[in-house]
N, C-alpha and C positions, 0 to 999 in steps of 0.2 A: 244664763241659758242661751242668750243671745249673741255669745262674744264672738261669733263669726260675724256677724251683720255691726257690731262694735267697734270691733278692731279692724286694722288693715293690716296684713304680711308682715311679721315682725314689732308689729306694738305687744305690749303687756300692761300689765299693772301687779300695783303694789297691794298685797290683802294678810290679813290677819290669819293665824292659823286654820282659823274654822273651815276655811276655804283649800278646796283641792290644790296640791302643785300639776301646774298646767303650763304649757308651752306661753301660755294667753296671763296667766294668774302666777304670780313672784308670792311665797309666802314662807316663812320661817319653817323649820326644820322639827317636827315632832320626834319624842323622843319614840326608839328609843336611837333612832338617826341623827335625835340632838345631840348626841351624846361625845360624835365623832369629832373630832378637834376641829377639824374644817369646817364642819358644818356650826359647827357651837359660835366659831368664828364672824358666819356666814350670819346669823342671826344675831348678833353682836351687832354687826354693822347695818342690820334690817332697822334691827328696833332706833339705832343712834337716828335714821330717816324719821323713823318715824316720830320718835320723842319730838325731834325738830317741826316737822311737820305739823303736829298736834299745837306745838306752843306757836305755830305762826300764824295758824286760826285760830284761837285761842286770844292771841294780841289784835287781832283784827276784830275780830267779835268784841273785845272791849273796849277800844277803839270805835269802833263804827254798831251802834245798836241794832240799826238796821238786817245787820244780819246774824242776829243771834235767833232771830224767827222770820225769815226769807217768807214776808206774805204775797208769794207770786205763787196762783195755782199753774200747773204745768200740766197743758191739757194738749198741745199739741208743739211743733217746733219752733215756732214763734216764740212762744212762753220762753221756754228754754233758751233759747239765745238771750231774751228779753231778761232771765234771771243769772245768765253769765256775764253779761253785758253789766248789771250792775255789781257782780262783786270784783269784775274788774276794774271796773272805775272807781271802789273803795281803796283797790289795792295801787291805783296809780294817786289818788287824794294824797293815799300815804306816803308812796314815794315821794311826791312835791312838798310836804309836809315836812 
């Protein structure tokens, strides 16, 4: 609802179907637009992100317990830096690791 105030000029992101295609929001191709070779294509190489994506949280999560249930309440922007802050430093652990 917010992704003017989110993003800046030319960011997006990556979302699952459910979600509109928007200039703002990247999401695969419903049929029956899935159906078009390009586009079938296009969701091909969506989902390869994503699988990857999934299993690199997923390794980290079993990896590091800590954040299979991130107990930081997020009440204002502190919090939130304060719980990116940590799952960046799991992800640098692991790199030194």
């Amino acid at each position: 609802k917010e992704h003017r105030q989110l993003f800046a000029p030319g960011e997006w992101i990556w979302a699952d179907s459910a979600y509109p295609i928007e200039a703002w929001c990247v999401t695969p191709f419903k049929k029956p637009a899935a159906n078009i070779p390009e586009n079938k294509q296009f969701n091909y190489w969506v989902s390869r992100v994503r699988v990857k994506s999934e299993h690199a949280v997923g390794y980290l999560k079993g990896r590091f317990s800590s954040l299979k249930g991130l107990r930081q309440q997020i009440k204002d922007e502190t919090d939130h830096l304060r719980a990116v802050e940590w799952v960046r430093t799991c992800i640098v652990i692991h790199s030194l690791i």
